[in-house]
Biotite code that builds the C-alpha atoms (Angstrom):
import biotite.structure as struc

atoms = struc.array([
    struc.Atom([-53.847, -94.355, 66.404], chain_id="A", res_id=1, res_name="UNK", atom_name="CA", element="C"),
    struc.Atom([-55.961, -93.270, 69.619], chain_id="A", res_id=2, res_name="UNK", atom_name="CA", element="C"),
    struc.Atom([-56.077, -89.857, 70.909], chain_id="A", res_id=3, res_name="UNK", atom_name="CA", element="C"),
    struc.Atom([-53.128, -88.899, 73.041], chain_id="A", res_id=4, res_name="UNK", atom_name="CA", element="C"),
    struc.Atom([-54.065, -86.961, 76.311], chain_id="A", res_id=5, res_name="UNK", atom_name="CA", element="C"),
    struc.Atom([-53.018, -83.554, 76.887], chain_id="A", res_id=6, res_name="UNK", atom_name="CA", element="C"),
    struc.Atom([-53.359, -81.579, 80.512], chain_id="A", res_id=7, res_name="UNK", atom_name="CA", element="C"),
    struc.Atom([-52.253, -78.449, 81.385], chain_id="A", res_id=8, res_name="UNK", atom_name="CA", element="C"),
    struc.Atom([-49.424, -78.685, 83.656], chain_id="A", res_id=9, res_name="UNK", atom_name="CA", element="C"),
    struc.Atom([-48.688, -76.798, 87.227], chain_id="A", res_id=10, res_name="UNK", atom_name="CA", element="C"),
    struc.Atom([-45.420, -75.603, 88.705], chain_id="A", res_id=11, res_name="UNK", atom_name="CA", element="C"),
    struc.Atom([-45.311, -78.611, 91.116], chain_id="A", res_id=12, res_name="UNK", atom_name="CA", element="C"),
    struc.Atom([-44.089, -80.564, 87.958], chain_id="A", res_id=13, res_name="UNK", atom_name="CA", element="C"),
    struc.Atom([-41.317, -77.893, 86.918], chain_id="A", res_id=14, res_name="UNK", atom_name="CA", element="C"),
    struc.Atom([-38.518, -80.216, 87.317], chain_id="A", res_id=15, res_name="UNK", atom_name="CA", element="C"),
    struc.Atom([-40.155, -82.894, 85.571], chain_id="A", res_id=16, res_name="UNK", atom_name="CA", element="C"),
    struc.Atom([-40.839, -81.021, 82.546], chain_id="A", res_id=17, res_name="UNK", atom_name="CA", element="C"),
    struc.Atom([-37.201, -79.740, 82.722], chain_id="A", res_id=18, res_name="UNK", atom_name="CA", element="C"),
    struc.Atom([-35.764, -82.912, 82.987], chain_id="A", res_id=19, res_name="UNK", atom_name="CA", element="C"),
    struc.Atom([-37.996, -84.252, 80.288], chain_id="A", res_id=20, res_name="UNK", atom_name="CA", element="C"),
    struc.Atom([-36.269, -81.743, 78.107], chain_id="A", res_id=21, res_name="UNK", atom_name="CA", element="C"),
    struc.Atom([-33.168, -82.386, 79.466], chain_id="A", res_id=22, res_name="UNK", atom_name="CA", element="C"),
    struc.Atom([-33.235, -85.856, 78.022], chain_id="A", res_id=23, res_name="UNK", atom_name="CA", element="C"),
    struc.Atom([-34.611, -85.146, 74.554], chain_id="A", res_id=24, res_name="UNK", atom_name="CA", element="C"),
    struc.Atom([-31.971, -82.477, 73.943], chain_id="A", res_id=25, res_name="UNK", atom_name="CA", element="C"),
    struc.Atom([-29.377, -84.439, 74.632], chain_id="A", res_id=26, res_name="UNK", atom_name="CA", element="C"),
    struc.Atom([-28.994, -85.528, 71.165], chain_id="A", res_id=27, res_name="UNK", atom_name="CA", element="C"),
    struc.Atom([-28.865, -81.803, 69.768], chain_id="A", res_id=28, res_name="UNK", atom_name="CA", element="C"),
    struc.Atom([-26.036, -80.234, 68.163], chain_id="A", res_id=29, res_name="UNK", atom_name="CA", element="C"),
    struc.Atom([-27.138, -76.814, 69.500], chain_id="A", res_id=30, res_name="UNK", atom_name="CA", element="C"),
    struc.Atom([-26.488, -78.427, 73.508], chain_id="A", res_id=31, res_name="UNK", atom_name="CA", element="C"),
    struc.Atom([-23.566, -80.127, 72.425], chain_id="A", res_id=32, res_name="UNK", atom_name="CA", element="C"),
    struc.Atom([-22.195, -77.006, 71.998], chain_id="A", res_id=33, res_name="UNK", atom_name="CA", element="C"),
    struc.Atom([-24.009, -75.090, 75.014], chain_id="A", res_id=34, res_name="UNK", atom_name="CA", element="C"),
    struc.Atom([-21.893, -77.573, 77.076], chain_id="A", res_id=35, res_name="UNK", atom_name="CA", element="C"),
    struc.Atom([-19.465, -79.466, 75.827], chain_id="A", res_id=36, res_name="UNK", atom_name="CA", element="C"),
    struc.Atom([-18.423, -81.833, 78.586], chain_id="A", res_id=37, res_name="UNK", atom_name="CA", element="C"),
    struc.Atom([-20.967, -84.892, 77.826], chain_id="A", res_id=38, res_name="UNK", atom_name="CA", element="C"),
    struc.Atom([-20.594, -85.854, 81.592], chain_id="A", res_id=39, res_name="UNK", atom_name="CA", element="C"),
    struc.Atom([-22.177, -82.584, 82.683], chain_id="A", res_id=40, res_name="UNK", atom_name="CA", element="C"),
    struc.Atom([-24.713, -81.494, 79.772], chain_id="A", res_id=41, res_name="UNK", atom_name="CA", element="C"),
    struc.Atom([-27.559, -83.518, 81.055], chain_id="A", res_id=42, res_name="UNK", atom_name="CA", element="C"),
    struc.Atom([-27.726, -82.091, 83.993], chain_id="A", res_id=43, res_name="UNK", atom_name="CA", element="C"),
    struc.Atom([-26.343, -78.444, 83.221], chain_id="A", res_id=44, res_name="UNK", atom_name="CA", element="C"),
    struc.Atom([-29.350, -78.476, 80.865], chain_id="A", res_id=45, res_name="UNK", atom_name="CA", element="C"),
    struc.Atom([-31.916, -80.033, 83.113], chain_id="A", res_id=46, res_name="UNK", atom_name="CA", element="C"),
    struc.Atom([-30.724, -76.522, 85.585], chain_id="A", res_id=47, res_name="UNK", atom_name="CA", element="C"),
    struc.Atom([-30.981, -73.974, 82.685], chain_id="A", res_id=48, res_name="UNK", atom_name="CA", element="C"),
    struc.Atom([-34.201, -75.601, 81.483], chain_id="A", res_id=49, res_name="UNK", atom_name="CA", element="C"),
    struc.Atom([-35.868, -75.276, 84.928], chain_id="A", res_id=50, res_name="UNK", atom_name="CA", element="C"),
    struc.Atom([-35.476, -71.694, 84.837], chain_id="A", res_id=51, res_name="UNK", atom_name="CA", element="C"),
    struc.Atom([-37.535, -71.613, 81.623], chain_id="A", res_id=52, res_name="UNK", atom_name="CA", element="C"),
    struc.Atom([-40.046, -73.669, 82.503], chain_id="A", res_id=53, res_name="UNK", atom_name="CA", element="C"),
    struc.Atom([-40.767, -71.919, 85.925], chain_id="A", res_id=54, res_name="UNK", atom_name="CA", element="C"),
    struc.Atom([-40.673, -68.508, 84.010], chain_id="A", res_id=55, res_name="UNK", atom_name="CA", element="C"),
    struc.Atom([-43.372, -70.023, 82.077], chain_id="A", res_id=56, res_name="UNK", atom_name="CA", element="C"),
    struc.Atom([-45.218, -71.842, 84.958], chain_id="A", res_id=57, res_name="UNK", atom_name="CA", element="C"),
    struc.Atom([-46.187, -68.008, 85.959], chain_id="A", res_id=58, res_name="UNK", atom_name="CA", element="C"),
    struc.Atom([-46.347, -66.390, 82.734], chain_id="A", res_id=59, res_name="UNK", atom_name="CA", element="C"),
    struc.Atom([-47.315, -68.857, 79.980], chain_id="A", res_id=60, res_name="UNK", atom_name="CA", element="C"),
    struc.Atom([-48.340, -72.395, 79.224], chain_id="A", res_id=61, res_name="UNK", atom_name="CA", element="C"),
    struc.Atom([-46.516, -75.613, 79.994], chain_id="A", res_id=62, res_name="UNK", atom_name="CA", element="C"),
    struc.Atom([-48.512, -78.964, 78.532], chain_id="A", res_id=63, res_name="UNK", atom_name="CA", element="C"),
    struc.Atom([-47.902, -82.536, 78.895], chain_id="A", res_id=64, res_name="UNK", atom_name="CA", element="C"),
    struc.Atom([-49.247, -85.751, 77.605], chain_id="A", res_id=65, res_name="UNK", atom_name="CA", element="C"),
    struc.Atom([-50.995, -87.832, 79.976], chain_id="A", res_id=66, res_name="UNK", atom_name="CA", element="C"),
    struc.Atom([-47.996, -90.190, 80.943], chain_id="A", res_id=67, res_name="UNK", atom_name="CA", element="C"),
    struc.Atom([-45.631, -86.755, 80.719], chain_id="A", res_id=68, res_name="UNK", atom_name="CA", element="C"),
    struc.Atom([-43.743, -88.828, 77.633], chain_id="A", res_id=69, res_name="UNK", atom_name="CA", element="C"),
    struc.Atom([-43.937, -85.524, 75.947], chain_id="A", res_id=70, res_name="UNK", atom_name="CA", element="C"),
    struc.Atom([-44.154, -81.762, 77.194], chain_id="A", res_id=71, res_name="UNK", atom_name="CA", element="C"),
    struc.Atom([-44.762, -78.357, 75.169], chain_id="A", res_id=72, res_name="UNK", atom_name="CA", element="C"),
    struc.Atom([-44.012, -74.821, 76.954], chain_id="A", res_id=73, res_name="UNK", atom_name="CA", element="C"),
    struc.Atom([-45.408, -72.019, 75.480], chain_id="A", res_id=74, res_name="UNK", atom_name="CA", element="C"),
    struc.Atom([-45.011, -68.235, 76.389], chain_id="A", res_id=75, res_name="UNK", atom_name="CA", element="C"),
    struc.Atom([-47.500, -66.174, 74.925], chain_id="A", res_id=76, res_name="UNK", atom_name="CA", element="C"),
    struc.Atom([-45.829, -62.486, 72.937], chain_id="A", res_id=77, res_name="UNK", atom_name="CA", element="C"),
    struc.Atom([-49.024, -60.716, 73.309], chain_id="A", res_id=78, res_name="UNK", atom_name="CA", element="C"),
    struc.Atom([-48.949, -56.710, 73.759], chain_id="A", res_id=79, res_name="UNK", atom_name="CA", element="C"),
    struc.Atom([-46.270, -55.249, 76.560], chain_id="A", res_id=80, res_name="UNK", atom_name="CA", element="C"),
    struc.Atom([-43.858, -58.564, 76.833], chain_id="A", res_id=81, res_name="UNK", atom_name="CA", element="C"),
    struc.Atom([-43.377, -60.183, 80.390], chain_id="A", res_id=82, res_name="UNK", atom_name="CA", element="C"),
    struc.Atom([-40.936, -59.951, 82.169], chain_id="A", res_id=83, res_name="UNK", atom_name="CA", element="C"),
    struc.Atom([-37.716, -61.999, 82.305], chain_id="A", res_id=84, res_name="UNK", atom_name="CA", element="C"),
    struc.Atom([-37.023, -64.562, 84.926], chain_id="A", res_id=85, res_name="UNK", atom_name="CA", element="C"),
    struc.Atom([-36.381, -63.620, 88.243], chain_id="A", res_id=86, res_name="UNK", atom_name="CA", element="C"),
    struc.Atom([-32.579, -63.208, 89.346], chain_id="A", res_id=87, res_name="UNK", atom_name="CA", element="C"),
    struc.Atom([-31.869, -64.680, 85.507], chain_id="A", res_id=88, res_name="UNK", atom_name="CA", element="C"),
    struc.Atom([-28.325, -64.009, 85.346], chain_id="A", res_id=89, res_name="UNK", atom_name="CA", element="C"),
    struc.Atom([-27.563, -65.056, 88.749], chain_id="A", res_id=90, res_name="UNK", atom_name="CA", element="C"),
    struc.Atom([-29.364, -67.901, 88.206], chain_id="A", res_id=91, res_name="UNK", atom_name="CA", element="C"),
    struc.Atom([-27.934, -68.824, 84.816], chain_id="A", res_id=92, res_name="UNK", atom_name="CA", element="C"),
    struc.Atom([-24.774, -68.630, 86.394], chain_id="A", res_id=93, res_name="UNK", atom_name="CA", element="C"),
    struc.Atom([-25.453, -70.929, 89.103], chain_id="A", res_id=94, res_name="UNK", atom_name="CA", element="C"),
    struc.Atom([-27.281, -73.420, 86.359], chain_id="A", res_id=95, res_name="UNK", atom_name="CA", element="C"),
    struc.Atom([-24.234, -73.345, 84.112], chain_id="A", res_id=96, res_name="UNK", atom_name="CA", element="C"),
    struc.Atom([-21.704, -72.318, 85.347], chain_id="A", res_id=97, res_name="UNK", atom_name="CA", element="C"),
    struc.Atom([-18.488, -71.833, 83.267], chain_id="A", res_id=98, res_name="UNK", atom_name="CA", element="C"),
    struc.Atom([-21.092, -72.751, 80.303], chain_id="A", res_id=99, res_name="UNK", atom_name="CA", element="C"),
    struc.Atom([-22.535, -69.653, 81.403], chain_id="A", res_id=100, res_name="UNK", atom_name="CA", element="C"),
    struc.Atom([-21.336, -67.193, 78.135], chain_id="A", res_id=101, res_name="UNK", atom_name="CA", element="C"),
    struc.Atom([-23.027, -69.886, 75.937], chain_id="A", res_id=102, res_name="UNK", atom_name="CA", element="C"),
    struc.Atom([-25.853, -69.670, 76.955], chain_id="A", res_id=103, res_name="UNK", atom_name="CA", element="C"),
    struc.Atom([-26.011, -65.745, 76.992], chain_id="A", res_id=104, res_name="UNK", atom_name="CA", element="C"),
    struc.Atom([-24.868, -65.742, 73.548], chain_id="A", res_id=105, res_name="UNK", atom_name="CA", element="C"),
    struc.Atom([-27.777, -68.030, 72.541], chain_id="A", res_id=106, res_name="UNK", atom_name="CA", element="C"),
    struc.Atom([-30.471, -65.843, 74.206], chain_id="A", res_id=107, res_name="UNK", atom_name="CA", element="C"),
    struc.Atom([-29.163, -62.444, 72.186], chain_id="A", res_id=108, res_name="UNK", atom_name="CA", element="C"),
    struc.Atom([-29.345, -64.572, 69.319], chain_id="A", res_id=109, res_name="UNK", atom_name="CA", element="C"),
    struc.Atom([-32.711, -65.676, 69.735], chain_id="A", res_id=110, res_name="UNK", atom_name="CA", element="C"),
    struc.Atom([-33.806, -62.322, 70.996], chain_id="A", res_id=111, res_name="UNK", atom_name="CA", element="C"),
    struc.Atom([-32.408, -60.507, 67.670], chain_id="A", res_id=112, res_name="UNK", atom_name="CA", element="C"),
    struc.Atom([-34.334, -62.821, 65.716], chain_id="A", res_id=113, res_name="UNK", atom_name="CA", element="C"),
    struc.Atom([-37.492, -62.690, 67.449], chain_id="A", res_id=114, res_name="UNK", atom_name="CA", element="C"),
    struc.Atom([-40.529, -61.422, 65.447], chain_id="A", res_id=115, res_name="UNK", atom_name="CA", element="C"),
    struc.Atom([-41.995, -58.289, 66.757], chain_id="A", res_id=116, res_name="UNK", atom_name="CA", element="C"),
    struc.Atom([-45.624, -59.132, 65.873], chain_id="A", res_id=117, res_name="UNK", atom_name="CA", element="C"),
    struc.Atom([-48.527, -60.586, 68.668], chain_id="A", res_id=118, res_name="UNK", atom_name="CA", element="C"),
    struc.Atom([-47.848, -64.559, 68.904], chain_id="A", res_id=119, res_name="UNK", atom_name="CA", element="C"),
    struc.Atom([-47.145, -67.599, 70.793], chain_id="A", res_id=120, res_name="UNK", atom_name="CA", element="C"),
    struc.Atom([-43.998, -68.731, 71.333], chain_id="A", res_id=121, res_name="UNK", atom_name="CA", element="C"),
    struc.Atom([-43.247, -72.386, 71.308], chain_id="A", res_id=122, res_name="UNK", atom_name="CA", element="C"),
    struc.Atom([-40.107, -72.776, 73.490], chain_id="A", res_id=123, res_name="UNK", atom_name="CA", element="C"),
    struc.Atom([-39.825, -76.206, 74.033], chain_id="A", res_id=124, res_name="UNK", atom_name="CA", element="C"),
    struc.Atom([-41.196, -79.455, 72.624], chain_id="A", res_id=125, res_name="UNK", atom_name="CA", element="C"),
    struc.Atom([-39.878, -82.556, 73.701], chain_id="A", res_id=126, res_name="UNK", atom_name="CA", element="C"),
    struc.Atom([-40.767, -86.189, 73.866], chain_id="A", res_id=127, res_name="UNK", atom_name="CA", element="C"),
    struc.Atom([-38.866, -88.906, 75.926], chain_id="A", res_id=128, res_name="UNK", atom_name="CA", element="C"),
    struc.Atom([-36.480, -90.514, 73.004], chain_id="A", res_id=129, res_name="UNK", atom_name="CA", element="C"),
    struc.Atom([-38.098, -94.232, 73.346], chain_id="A", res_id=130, res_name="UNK", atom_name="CA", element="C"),
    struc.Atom([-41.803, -92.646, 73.005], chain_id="A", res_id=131, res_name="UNK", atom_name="CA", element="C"),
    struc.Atom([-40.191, -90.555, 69.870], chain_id="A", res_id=132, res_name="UNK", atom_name="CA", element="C"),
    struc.Atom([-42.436, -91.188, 66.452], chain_id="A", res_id=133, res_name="UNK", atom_name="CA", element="C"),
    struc.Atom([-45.503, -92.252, 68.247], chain_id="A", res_id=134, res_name="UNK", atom_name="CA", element="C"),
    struc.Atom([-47.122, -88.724, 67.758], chain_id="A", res_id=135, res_name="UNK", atom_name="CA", element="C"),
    struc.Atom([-46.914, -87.428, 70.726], chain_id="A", res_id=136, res_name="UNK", atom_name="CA", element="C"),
    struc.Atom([-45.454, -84.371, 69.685], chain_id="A", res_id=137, res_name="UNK", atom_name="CA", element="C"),
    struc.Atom([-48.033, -83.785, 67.244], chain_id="A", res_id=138, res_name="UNK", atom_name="CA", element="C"),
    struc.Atom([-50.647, -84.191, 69.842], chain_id="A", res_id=139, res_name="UNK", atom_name="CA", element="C"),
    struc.Atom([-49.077, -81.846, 71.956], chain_id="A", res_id=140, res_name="UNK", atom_name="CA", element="C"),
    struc.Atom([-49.116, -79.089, 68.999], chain_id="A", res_id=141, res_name="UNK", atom_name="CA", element="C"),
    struc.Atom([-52.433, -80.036, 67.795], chain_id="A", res_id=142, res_name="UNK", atom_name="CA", element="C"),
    struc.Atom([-53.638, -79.188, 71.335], chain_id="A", res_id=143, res_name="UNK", atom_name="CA", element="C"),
    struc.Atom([-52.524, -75.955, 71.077], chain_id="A", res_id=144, res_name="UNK", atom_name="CA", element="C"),
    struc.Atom([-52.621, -75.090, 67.799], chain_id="A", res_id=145, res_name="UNK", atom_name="CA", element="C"),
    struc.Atom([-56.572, -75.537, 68.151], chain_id="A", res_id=146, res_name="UNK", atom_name="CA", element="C"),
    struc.Atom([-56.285, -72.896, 70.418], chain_id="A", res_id=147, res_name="UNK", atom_name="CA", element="C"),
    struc.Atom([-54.575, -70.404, 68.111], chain_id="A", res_id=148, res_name="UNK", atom_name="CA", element="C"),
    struc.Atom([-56.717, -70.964, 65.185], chain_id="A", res_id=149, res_name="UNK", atom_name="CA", element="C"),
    struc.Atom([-60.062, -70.282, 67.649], chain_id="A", res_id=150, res_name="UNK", atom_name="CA", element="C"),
    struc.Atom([-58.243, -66.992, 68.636], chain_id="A", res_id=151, res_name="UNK", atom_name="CA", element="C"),
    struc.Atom([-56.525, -65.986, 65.474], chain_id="A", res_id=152, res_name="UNK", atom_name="CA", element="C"),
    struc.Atom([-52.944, -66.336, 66.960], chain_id="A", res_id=153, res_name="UNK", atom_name="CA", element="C"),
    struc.Atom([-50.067, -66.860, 65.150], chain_id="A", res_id=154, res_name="UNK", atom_name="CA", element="C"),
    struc.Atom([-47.304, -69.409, 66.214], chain_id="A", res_id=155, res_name="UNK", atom_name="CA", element="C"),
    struc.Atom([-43.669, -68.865, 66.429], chain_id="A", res_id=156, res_name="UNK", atom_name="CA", element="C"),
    struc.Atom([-40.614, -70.924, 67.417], chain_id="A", res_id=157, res_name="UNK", atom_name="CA", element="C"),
    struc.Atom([-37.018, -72.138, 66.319], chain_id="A", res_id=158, res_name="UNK", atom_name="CA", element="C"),
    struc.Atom([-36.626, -75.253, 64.737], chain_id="A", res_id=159, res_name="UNK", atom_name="CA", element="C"),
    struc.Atom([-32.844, -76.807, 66.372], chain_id="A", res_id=160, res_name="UNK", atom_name="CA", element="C"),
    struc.Atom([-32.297, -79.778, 64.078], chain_id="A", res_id=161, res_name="UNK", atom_name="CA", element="C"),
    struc.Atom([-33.593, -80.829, 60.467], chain_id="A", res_id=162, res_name="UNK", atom_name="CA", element="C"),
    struc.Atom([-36.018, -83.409, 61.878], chain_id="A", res_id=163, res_name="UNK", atom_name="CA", element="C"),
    struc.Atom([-37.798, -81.418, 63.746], chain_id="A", res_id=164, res_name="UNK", atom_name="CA", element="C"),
    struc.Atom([-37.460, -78.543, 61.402], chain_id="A", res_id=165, res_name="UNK", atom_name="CA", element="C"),
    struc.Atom([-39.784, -81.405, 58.639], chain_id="A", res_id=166, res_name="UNK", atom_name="CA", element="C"),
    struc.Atom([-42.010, -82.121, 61.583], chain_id="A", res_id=167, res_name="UNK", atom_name="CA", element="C"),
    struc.Atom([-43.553, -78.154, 61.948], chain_id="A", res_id=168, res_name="UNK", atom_name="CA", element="C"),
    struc.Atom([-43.485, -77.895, 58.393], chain_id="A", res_id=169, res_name="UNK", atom_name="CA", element="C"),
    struc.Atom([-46.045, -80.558, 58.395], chain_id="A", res_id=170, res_name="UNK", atom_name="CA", element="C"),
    struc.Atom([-48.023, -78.767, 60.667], chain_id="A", res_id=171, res_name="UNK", atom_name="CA", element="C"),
    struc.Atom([-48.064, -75.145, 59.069], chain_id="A", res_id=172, res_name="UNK", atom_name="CA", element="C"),
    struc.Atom([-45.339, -73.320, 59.725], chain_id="A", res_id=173, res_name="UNK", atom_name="CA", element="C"),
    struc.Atom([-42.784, -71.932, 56.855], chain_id="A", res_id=174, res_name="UNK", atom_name="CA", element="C"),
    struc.Atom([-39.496, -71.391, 57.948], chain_id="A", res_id=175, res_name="UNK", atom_name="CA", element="C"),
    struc.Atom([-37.644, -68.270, 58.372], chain_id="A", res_id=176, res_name="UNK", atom_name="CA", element="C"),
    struc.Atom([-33.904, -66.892, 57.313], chain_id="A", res_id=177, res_name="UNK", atom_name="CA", element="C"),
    struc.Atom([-31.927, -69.136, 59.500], chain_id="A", res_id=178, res_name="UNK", atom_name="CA", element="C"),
    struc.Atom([-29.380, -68.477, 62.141], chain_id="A", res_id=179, res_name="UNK", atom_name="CA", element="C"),
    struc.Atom([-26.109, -70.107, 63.528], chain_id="A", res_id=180, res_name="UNK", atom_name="CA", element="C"),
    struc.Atom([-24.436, -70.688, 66.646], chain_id="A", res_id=181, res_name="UNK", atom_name="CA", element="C"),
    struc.Atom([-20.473, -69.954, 66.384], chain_id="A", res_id=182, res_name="UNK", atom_name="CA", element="C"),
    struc.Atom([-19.801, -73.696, 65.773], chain_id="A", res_id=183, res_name="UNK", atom_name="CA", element="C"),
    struc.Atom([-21.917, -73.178, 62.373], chain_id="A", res_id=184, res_name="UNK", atom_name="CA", element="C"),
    struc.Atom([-24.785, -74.896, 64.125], chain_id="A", res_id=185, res_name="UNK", atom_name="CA", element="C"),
    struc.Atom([-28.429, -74.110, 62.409], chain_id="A", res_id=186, res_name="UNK", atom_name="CA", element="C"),
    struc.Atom([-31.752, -72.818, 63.855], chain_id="A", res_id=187, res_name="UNK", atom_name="CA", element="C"),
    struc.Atom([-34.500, -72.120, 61.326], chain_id="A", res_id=188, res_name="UNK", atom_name="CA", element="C"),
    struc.Atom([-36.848, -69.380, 63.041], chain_id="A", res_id=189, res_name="UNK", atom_name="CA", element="C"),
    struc.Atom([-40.921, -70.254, 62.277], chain_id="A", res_id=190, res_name="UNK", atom_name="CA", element="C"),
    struc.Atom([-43.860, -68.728, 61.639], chain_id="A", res_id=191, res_name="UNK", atom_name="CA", element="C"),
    struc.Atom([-47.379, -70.186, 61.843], chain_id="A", res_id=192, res_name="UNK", atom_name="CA", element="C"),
    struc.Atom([-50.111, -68.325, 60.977], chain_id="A", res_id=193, res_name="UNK", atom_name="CA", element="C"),
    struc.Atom([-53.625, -69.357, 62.727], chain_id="A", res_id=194, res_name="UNK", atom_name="CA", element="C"),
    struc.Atom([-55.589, -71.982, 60.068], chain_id="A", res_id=195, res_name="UNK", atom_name="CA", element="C"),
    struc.Atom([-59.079, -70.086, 58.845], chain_id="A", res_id=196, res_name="UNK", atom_name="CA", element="C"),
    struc.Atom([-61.843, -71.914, 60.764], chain_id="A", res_id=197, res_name="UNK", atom_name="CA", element="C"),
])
């Protein structure tokens, strides 16, 4: 298979990148939940997501494959932690709306199971569903992963569904003691540590 492209991305393309992940959550028990009503998820998502990605536009990394089939954001846990979002709770709110609570109780969840150690942070990886299985998300973590290794930087994130969950594994990280949402719903926190050069 040829090389897939990867470019660092600006905050011109926020809304792209949030859509993008948007439309490859769709399919996740974890948003099903978030927001129930399939009419509105897409785009209650696409509004939540936006927030992330501009947080991360100004204080981390946001990638994308040439063609933007796939994007990776990445928020670096280094030393004093950055700050959160502008306005986040009045944005959430307007993003969400009565989905709002859902959302809140995801982010304590995720922030009681955050490790305290120095790390990066995957936040998002997602790939447009017909350009799924080509390797395009691997080529997005290989990108960066090459980075972490250089710098001796562990990686960190939490796996949402058992695919993708098999998919890190294969590329180094060991999974954590998982958590649930109050439908049951899994995430499986994991760790990377940097590969010896």
């Amino acid at each position: 298979m040829s090389a897939v492209p990867v470019q660092r991305l600006g905050p011109a393309e926020t809304a792209l990148v949030a859509g993008r992940i948007a439309e490859a959550f769709l399919v996740l028990d974890a948003t099903a939940w978030l927001v129930p009503d399939p009419g509105e998820r897409e785009a209650v998502l696409a509004g939540h997501f936006e927030i992330m990605v501009d947080h991360a536009m100004r204080h981390g990394l946001v990638y994308g494959t040439a063609d933007r089939a796939g994007v990776a954001v990445w928020l670096p846990s280094v030393g004093e932690p950055a700050p959160p979002p502008e306005d986040y709770d009045a944005r959430l709110a307007a993003a969400c709306g009565e989905w709002t609570p859902r959302f809140a109780h995801l982010d304590e969840l995720f922030a009681v199971h955050h490790p305290h150690p120095d790390h990066h942070h995957l936040a998002f990886l997602a790939v447009a569903p017909a350009r799924q299985g080509e390797g395009v998300g691997t080529a997005l973590l290989r990108h960066h992963h090459a980075w972490l290794d250089a710098n001796g930087m562990p990686g960190y994130l939490e796996a949402s569904s058992e695919h993708s969950r098999d998919l890190y594994a294969r590329h180094g990280y060991r999974v954590g003691e998982l958590f649930r949402l109050p439908d049951g719903t899994p995430f499986w926190p994991m760790w990377r540590e940097p590969a010896a050069g």
